[in-house]
SEMIVO-567030 format. One line per field, with one value per residue (C-alpha): x, y, z. Coordinates in steps of 0.1 Angstrom, whole numbers, plus 2048, in hexadecimal, padded with zeros to 3 digits. Each point is the difference from the previous one (the first is absolute). Layout:
# SEMIVO-567030
xx: [X, ...]
yy: [Y, ...]
zz: [Z, ...]
//
This chain:
# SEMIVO-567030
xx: [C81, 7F6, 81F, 7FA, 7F9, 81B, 7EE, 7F3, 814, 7EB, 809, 7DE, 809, 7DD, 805, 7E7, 7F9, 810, 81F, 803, 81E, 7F7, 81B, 804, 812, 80B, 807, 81C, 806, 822, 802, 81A, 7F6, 7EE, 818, 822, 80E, 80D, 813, 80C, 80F, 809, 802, 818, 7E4, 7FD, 7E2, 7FF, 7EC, 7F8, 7E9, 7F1, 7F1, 7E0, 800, 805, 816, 80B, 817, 811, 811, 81A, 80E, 7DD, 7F9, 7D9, 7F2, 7F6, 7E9, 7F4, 7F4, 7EC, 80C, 7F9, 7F5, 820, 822, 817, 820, 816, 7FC, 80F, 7FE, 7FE, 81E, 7EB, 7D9, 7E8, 802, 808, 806, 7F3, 7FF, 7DF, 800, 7F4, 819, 7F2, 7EF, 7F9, 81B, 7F6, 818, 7EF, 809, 7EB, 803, 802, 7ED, 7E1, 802, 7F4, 80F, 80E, 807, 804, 813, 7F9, 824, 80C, 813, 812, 816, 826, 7FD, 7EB, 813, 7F7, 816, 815, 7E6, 7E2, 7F1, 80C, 7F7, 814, 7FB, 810, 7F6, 813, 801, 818, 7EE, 801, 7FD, 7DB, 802, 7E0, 7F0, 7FC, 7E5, 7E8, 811, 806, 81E, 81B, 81D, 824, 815, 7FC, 811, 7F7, 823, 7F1, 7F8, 803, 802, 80D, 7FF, 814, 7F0, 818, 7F1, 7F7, 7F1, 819, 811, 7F3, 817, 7F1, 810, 7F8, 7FD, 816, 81D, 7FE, 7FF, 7F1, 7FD, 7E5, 7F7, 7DD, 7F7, 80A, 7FC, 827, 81A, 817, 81E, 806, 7F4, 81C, 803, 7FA, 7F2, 7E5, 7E2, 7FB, 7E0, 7F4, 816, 803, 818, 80F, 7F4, 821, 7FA, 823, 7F4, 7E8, 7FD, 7EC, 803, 801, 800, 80E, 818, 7F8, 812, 80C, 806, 80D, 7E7, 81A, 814, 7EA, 81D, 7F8, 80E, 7F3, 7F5, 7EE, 7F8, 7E3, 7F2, 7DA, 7FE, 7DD, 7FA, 818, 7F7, 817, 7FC, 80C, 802, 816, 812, 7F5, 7F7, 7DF, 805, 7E8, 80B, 7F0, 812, 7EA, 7E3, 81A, 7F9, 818, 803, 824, 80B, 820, 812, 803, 822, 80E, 822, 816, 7E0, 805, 7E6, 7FD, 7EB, 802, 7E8, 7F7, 807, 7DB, 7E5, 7E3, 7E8, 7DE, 7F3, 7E2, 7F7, 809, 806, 801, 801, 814, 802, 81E, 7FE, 80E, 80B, 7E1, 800, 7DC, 7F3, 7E2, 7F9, 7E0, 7ED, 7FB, 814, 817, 820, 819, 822, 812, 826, 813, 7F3, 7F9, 7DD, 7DF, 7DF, 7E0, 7F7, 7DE, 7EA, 7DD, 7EF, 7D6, 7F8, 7FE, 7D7, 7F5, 7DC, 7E3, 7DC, 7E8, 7E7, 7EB, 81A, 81D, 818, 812, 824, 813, 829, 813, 811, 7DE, 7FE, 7DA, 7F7, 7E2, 7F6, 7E4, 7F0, 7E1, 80D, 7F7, 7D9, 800, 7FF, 824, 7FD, 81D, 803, 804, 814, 812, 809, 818, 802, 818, 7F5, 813, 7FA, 7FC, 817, 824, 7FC, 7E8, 7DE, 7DD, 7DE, 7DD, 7E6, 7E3, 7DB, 803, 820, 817, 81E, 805, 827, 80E, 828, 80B, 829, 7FD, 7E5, 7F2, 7F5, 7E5, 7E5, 7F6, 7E4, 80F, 7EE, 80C, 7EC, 812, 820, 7FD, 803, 7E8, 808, 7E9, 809, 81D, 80D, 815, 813, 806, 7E5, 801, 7DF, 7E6, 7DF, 7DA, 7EF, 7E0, 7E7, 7F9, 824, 80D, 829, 80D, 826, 817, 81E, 81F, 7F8, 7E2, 7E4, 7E6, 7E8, 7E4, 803, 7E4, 808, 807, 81C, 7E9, 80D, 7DA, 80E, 820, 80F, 821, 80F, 821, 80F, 7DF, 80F, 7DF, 7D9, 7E4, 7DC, 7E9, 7DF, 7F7, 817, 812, 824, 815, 823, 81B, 820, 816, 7F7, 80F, 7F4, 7E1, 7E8, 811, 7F4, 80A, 7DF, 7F0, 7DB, 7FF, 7E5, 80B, 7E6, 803, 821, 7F7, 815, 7FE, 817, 7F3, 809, 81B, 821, 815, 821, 7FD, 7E6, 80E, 7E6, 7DA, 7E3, 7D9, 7E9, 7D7, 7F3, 80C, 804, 821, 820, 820, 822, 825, 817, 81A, 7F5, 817, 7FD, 817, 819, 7FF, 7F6, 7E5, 7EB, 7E0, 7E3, 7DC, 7DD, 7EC, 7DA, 7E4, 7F4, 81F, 81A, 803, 800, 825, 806, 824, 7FA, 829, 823, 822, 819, 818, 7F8, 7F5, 7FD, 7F9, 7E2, 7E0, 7DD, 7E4, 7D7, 7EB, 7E5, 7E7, 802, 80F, 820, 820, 822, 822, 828, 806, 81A, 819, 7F1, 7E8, 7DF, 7E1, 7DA, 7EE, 7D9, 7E7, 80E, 826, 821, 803, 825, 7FC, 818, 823, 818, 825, 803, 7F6, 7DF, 7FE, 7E6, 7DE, 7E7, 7DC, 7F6, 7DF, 806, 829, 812, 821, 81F, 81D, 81A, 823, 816, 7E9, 7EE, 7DB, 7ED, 7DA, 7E5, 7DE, 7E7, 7EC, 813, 820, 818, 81D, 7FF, 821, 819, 808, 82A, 803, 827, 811, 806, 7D9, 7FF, 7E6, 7F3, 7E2, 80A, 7E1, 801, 7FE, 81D, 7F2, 80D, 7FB, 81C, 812, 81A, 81C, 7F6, 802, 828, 7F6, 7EA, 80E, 7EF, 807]
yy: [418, 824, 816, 81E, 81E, 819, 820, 805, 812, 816, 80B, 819, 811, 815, 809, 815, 7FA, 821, 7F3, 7E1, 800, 7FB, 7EC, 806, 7DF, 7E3, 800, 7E1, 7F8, 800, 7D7, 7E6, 7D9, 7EA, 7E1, 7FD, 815, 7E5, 815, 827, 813, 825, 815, 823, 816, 7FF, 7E4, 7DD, 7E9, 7DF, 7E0, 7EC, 7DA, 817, 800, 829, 817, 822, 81C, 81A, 81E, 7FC, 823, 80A, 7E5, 7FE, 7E0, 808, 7E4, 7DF, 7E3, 7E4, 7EF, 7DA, 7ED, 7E8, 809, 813, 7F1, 819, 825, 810, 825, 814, 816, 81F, 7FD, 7F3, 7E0, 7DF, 7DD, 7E5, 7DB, 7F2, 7DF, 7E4, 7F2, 7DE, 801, 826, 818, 81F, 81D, 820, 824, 81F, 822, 80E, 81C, 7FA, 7E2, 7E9, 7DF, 801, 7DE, 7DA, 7E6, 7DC, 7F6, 7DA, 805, 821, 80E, 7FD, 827, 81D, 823, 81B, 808, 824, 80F, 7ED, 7F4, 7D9, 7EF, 7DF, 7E3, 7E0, 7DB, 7E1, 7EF, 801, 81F, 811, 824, 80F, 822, 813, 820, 815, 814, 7E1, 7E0, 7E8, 7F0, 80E, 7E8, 80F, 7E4, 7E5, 7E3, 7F0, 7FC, 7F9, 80A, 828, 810, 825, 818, 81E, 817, 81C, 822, 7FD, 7E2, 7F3, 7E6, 7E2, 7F1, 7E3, 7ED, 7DA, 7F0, 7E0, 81D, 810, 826, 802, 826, 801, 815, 80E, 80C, 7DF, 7E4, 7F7, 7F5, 81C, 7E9, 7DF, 7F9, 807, 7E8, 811, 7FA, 7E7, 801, 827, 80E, 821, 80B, 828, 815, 820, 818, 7FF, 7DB, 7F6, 7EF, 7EA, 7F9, 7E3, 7E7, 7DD, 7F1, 817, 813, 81F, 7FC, 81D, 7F1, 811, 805, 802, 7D5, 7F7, 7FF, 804, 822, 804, 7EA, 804, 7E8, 80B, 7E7, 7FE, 810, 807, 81A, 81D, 81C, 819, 821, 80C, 829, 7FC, 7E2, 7EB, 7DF, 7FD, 7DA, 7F0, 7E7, 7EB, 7E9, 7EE, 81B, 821, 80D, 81A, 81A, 809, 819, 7F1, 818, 7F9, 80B, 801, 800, 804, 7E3, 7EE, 7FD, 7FF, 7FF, 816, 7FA, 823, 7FE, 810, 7E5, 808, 7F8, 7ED, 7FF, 7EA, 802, 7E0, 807, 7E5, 816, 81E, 819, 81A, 81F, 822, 7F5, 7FE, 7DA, 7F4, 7E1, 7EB, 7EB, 7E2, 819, 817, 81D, 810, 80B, 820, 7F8, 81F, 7F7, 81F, 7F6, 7E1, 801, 7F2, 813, 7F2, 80E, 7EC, 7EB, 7F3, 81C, 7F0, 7F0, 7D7, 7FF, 7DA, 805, 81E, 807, 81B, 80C, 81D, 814, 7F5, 7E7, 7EE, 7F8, 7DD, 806, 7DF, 80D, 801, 823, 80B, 81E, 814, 811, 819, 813, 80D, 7F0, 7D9, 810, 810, 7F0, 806, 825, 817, 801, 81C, 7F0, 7E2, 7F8, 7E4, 7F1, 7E6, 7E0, 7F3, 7DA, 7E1, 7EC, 803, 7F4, 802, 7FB, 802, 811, 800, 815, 7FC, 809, 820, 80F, 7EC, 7E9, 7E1, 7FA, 7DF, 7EF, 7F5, 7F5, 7F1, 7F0, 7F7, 825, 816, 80D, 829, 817, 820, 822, 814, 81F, 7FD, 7E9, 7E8, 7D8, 7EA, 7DC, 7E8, 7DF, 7E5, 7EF, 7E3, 808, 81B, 80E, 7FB, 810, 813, 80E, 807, 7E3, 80F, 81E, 7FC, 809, 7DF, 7FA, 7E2, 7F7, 7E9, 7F4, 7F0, 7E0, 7F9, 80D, 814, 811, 81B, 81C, 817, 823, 800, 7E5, 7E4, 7DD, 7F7, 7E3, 7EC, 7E5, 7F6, 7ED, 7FD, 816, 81A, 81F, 81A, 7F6, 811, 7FF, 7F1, 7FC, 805, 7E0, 7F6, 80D, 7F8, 7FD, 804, 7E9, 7E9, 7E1, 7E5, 7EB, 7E4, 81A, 804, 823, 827, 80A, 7F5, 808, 801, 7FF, 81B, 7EB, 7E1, 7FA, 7ED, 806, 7F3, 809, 81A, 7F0, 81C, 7F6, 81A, 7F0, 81E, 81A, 81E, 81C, 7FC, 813, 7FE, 81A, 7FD, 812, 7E9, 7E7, 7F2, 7F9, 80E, 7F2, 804, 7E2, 7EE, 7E3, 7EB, 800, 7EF, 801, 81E, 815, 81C, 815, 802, 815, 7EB, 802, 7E2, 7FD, 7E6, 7EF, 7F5, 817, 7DF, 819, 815, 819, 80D, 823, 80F, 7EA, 80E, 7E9, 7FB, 806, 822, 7F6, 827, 802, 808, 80A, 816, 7F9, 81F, 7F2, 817, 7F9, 7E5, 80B, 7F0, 813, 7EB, 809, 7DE, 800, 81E, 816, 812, 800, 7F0, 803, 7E4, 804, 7EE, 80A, 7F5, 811, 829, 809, 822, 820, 7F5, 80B, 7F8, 7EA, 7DB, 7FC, 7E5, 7FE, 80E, 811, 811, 81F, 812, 809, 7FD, 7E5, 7FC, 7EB, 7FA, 804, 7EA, 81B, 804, 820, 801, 807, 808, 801, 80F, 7DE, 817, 806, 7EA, 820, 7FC, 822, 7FF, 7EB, 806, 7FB, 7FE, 804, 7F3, 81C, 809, 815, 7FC, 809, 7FA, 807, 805, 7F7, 821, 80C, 80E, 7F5, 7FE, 7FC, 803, 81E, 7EC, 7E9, 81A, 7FB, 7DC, 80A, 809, 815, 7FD]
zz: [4B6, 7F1, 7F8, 80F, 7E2, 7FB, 7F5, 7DA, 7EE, 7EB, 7DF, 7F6, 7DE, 7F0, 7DD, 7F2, 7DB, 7F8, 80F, 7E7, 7EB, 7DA, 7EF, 7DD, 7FC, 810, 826, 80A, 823, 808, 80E, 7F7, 7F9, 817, 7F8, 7FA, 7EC, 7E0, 7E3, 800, 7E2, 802, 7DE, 7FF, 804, 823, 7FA, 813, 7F5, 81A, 800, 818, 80A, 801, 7DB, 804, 7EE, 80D, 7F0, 817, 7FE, 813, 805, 80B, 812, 7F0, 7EF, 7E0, 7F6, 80F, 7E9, 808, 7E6, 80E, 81D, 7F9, 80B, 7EC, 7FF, 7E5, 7F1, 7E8, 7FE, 7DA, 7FD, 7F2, 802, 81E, 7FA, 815, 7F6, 81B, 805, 810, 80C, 818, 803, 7F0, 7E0, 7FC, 7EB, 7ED, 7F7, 801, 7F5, 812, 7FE, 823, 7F5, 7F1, 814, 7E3, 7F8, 7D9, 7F9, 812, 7F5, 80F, 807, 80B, 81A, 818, 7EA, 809, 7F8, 7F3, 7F1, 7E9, 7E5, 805, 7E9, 810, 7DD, 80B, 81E, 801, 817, 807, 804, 807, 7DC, 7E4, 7F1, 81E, 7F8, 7F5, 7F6, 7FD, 7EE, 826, 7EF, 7F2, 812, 7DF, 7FA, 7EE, 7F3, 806, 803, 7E7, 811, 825, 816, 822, 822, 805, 825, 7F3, 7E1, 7FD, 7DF, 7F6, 7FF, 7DB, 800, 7EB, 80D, 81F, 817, 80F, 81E, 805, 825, 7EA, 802, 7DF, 7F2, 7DD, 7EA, 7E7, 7E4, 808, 7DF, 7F1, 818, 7F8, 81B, 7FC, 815, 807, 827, 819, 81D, 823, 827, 800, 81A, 806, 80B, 807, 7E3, 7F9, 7E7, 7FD, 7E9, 7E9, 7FD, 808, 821, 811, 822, 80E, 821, 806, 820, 819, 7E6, 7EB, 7DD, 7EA, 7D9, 7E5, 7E3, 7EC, 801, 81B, 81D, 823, 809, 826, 817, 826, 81C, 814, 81A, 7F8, 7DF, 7F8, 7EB, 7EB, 7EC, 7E8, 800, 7DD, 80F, 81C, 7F7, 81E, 809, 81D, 810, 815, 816, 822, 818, 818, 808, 7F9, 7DE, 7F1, 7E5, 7F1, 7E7, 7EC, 7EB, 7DC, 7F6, 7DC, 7FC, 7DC, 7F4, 822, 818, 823, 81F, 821, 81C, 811, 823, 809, 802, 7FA, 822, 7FA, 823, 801, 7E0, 7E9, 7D8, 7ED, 7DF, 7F0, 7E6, 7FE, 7E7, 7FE, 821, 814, 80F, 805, 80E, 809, 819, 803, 813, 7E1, 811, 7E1, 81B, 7ED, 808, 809, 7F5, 813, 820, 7FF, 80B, 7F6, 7FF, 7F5, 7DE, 7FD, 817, 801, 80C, 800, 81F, 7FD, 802, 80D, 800, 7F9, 805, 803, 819, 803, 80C, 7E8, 7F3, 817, 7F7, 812, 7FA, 801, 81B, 817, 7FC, 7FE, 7ED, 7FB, 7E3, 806, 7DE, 7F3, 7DF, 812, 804, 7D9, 7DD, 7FB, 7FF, 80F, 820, 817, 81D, 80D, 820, 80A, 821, 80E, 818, 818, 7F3, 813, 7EC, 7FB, 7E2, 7DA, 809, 7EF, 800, 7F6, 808, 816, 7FB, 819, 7F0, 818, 7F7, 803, 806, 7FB, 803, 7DC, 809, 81D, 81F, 814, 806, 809, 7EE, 801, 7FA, 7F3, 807, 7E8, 80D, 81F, 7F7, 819, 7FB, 817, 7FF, 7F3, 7FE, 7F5, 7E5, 7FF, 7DC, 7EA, 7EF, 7D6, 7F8, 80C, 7F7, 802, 803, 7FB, 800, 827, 80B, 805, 7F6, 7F1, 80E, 7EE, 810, 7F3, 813, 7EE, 818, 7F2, 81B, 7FD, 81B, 80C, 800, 822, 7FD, 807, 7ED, 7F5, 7E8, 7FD, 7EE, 7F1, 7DF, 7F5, 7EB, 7FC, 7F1, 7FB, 806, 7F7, 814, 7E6, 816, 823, 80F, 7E1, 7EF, 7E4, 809, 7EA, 805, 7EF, 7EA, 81D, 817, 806, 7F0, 7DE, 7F5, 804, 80B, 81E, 80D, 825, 815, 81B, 81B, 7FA, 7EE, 7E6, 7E5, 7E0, 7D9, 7E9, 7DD, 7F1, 7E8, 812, 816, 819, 807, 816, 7FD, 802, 801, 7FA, 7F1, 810, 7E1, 7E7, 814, 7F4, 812, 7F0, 807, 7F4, 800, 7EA, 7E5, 7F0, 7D9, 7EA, 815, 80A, 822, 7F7, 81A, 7F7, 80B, 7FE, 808, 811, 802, 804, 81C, 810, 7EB, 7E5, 7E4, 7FA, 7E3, 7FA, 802, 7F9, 801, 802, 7F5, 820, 829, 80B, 824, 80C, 7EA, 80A, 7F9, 80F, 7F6, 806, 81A, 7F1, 7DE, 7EC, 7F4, 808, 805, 7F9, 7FF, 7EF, 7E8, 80B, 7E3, 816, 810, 7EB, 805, 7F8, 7F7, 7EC, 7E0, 807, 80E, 7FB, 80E, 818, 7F9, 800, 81F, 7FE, 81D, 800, 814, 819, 81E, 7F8, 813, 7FA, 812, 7FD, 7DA, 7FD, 7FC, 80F, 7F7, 816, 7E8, 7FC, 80D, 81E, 7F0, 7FF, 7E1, 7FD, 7E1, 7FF, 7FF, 7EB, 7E3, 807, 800, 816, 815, 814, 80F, 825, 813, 825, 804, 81A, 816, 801, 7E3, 7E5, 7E1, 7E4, 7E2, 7E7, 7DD, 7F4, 80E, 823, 81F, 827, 816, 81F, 800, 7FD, 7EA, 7E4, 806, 7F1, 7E3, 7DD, 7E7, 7DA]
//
């Protein structure tokens, strides 16, 4: 049954070329993380700097409430920061998790990367020196501690002898004198300008984590279990102790002398504000009696300074903690829209939200070679689906609209001139890809059972067949595909060449274990595929060419060392080139004399599309980026937020938006 449209809502915004704002520097759009939020350090300058499982970096001002710069620094999560006291500098911790450790230093900045340092393992810690010319890190061997020059990244040697596993350093304010606290139970001074012990080791609490110190250095606190510990610095006693059911998280707050404590039992999750009070060198802890209210919003990390308590949650929200009333605003969210799926038509880009939103873009940019536009016109579609679906456009400017979570479920014609979706047809399981099948209009469905049909443009199932497993397929003659799937079964091969008539199917001879994108270019006639091979023992997707009479003949064209499951590629059916975002690192053209990378945008480029002369990437963090084909510039990278607000930010500095999305867009 057909929903019945609500009205359009029409958001029509003309900007004359006179009205274009010129930038003189870098425009940053005020949006938090896409993933959870995974480390948070907050320096006395009113900066806050905070890292993601996006592999992102953002610094904040926190009094102005503005971000200040956003760094893609990975595409692997970032697990710990650590913030330089004095320049723009942060340290990070890339990793998969696995096999994969690098420490890196950038400057926030120039956004460059100064050095990176293949590491063995996630460092028990990562902190800057008081003056910031050491970074020091920790690892779990008897020479624990690596200290490192933070302008060039070699090793310096400060302590000449190895004494274990270290968790925590305290480094006095002239970088005289270490302290260095053991998880075995053990606090151990050190002459930095001589490597020496300057004491013997004094015996202390064993098994503290999340250790912090005061800024005289007479106290540490730390927790283990579900009690926070206060131990003198001084013999190592325990001077304070706290129960708290469901400890998760604390942080100190040197300026006011107060102790932020996350805690959760069963699904309630609470934030608590413990005095710190020193008494004739005692010390004790007083809970305040205000808690601090969370509502639905679930932090699982905290960082208390100059006493502003911030948070972050797995949603990538950032949440400020006010302590007087107890409340909790949101200081940061994602602000770009969650974009499934794009395409283009004649009339503009259509965008498909994960949500099952539909929106519109309408622009004489999408009918230019890249050049500024002079309007843009949004318009929101009452979608069919309550949930993320697909499109691909049709040889008269319609869309094809297709269910990618869940079936069976209709198929629609979208009208975009009028907004209206006309059903079509059925299928029986999500859709996984979609596409032209060829110059007369036809589309080419793939669906997550293993059918593979050819639909006229009227919605029309002209050919059908199924295999288990098929991923992607590519038409590669009039009745025949190649279908991408993985290497199981009777027929022991990754590509399969269907005959859409008669169902014969027969192997393609190919060395990858899975193939999950296809695609098959007339004028060279040559069938490109990404999948993953297995070589030496390890998992590599790899990006090949096939030819001959059957597709016998494979070349390795690019590998990336690891999965990229999300990447893609895009050949240009009028030509011969061939557009790929393998590798994370950007977006490369392939042609007959080898891979050129196109201009450089700070976002990681994903799914790829061609339009007249632009090429457009759907980017990680749901933005869209697009190149001239001609030249490979990239032009401008394009946010739908998620209240319906837009803007194209040109890499000149000139921007289009929405009138309130300028609230979102910084200018340096």
């Amino acid at each position: 049954m057909i929903r019945r449209l609500s009205p359009f809502l029409f958001l029509t915004l003309v900007l004359i070329l006179g009205s274009i704002l010129q930038l003189p520097a870098e425009v940053t759009v005020r949006s938090s993380h896409t993933a959870s939020i995974s480390s948070m350090e907050r320096r006395m300058d009113d900066l806050l700097a905070t890292t993601s499982e996006d592999g992102s970096v953002k610094i904040w001002n926190t009094r102005e409430g503005f971000l200040v710069s956003s760094i893609q620094a990975s595409h692997l999560a970032i697990p710990k920061l650590a913030i330089h006291p004095k320049l723009p500098r942060v340290a990070l911790v890339t990793t998969d998790g696995i096999n994969t450790f690098r420490l890196e230093l950038w400057d926030w900045e120039t956004k460059e990367q100064i050095f990176s340092k293949k590491i063995e393992e996630i460092p028990l810690f990562i902190a800057f020196s008081p003056s910031g010319s050491l970074l020091i890190y920790a690892k779990t061997d008897w020479q624990s501690l690596i200290f490192l020059n933070a302008e060039k990244g070699f090793e310096e040697h400060k302590i000449k002898e190895g004494f274990g596993i270290v968790s925590a350093v305290f480094i006095t304010a002239s970088e005289k004198t270490l302290l260095a606290y053991t998880p075995s139970g053990t606090l151990r001074y050190f002459d930095l300008s001589t490597g020496e012990a300057k004491a013997n080791p004094i015996r202390t609490k064993s098994g503290l984590n999340q250790v912090q110190f005061t800024d005289d250095g007479l106290f540490l606190f730390g927790k283990e279990g579900n009690t926070l510990y206060a131990v003198s610095l001084v013999n190592g006693s325990i001077v304070a102790k706290q129960d708290i059911k469901g400890l998760l998280s604390i942080s100190y707050d040197p300026d006011s002398s107060n102790m932020a404590v996350l805690s959760q039992q069963a699904a309630e999750t609470e934030l608590s504000i413990f005095s710190v009070i020193r008494d004739s060198g005692s010390l004790r802890f007083e809970k305040r009696n205000l808690p601090i209210k969370t509502g639905r919003y679930i932090p699982h990390i905290i960082s208390f300074r100059d006493e502003m308590l911030f948070s972050g949650d797995n949603e990538g929200e950032i949440l400020l903690h006010q302590l007087y009333s107890g409340e909790t605003v949101v200081f940061a969210r994602p602000r770009i829209a969650a974009i499934a799926d794009f395409d283009f038509s004649e009339r503009g880009m259509l965008l498909s939200l994960k949500s099952g939103e539909m929106v519109l873009i309408e622009s004489d940019l999408f009918s230019t070679n890249g050049n500024q536009a002079s309007f843009f016109r949004t318009k929101r579609l009452n979608a069919p689906y309550n949930a993320a679906a697909g499109a691909v456009v049709l040889k008269d400017g319609s869309f094809l609209v297709f269910p990618t979570a869940s079936a069976p479920a209709p198929l629609f014609r979208l009208d975009p001139s009028l907004g209206t979706f006309t059903r079509i047809g059925e299928v029986q399981s999500p859709v996984v890809e979609a596409g032209n099948a060829d110059l007369e209009g036809n589309i080419m469905l793939v669906e997550a059972s293993g059918r593979v049909s050819i639909l006229s443009p009227s919605g029309r199932k002209n050919l059908s067949q199924s295999s288990f497993g098929i991923r992607s397929a590519a038409k590669v003659s009039d009745t025949n595909i190649i279908a991408g799937r993985s290497n199981t079964g009777t027929l022991s091969s990754s590509l399969l060449r269907i005959d859409m008539e008669t169902g014969e199917t027969v192997p393609v001879a190919n060395k990858d274990i899975l193939v999950f994108r296809t695609t098959y270019n007339d004028i060279t006639k040559s069938l490109y595929t990404l999948g993953y091979e297995e070589r030496r023992g390890q998992l590599r997707t790899v990006l090949k060419s096939h030819d001959g009479h059957a597709f016998e003949r494979e070349f390795t064209l690019l590998t990336y060392p690891g999965e990229d499951p999300d990447a893609s590629f895009v050949a240009d059916p009028n030509g011969t080139d061939l557009y790929t975002s393998l590798g994370y690192s950007g977006v490369l053209l392939l042609k007959w004399d080898g891979f050129t990378p196109l201009g450089r945008i700070e976002h990681i480029p994903r799914r790829l599309a061609l339009h007249k002369n632009l090429l457009f990437s759907l980017n990680r963090d749901y933005s869209i980026s697009m190149w001239s084909k001609n030249d490979g510039r990239a032009l401008l990278t394009f946010y739908l937020f998620d209240d319906s607000n837009w803007a194209a930010v040109y890499e000149d500095g000139a921007t289009f938006s929405s009138p309130e999305a300028k609230k979102l867009l910084h200018t340096k």
